[in-house]
C-alpha positions in Angstrom: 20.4 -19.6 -8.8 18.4 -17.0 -9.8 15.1 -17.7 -12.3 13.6 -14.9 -14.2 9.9 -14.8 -15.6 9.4 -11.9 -18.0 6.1 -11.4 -20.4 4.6 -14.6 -19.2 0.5 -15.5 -19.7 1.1 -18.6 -18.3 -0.9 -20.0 -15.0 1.8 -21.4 -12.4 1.3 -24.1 -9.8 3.9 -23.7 -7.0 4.0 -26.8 -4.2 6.4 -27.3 -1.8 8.9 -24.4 -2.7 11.0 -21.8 -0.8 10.3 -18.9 -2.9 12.4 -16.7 0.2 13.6 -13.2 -1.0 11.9 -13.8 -4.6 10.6 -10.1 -6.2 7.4 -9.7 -8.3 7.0 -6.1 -10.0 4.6 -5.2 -12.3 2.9 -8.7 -12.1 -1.1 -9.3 -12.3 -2.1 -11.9 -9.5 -5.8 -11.6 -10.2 -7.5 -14.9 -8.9 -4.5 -16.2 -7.3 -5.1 -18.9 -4.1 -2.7 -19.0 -1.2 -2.6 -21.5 1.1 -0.6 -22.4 3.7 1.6 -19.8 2.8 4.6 -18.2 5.1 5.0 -14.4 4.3 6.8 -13.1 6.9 8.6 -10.1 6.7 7.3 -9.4 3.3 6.9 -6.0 2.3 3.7 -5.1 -0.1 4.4 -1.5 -1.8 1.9 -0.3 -4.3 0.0 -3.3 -4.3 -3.8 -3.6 -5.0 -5.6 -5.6 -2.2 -8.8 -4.7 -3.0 -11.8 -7.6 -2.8 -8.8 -9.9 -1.6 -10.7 -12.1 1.3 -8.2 -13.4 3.9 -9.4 -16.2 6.2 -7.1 -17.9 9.0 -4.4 -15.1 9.1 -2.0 -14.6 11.5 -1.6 -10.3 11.4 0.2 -10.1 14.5 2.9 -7.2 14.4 1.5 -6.2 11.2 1.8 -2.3 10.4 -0.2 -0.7 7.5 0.1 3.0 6.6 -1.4 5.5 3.5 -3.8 2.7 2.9 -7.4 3.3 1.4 -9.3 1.4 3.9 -12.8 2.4 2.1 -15.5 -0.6 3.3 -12.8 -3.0 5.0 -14.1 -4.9 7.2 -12.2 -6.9 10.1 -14.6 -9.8 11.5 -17.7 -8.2 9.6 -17.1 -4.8 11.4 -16.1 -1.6 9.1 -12.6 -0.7 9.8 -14.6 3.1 9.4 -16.7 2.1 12.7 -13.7 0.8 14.2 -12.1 3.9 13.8 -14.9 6.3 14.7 -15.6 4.3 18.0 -12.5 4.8 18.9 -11.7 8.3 18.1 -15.1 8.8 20.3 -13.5 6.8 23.3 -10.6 9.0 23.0 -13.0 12.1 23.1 -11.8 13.4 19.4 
């Protein structure tokens, strides 16, 4: 069974729901909590991250590519000095 939500303004609260191999396009999620979540294997195209704060996160096997990593920080370290001490370690 397949729902569909179209031109909604409505707040949602999901609990205890298998939400596998839903899509969301075009959708604001401004102000949204997750918790306890399980993404795996999600795919995130186009997607605006930015100011999202992510605490307790397993990233293991994660890939990100073409992203705009401008002031991202990983453990209060700039991905930017992450990157630049490591392109000087690998004498670049």
């Amino acid at each position: 069974m397949t729902i569909e939500i179209s031109n909604s303004r409505q707040p949602f609260l999901v609990v205890d729901a298998d939400l596998s191999e839903s899509r969301f396009s075009n959708v604001k999620l401004e102000k949204t909590g997750f918790k306890n979540v399980n993404m795996q294997l999600v795919s995130f195209n186009d997607v605006n991250l930015s100011e999202a704060t992510f605490v307790d996160v397993n990233l293991s096997k994660v890939s990100i590519s073409n992203a705009n990593l401008a002031g991202m920080k990983i453990n209060e370290v700039l991905v930017s000095d992450l990157f630049e001490a490591y392109q000087k370690q690998q004498g670049k």
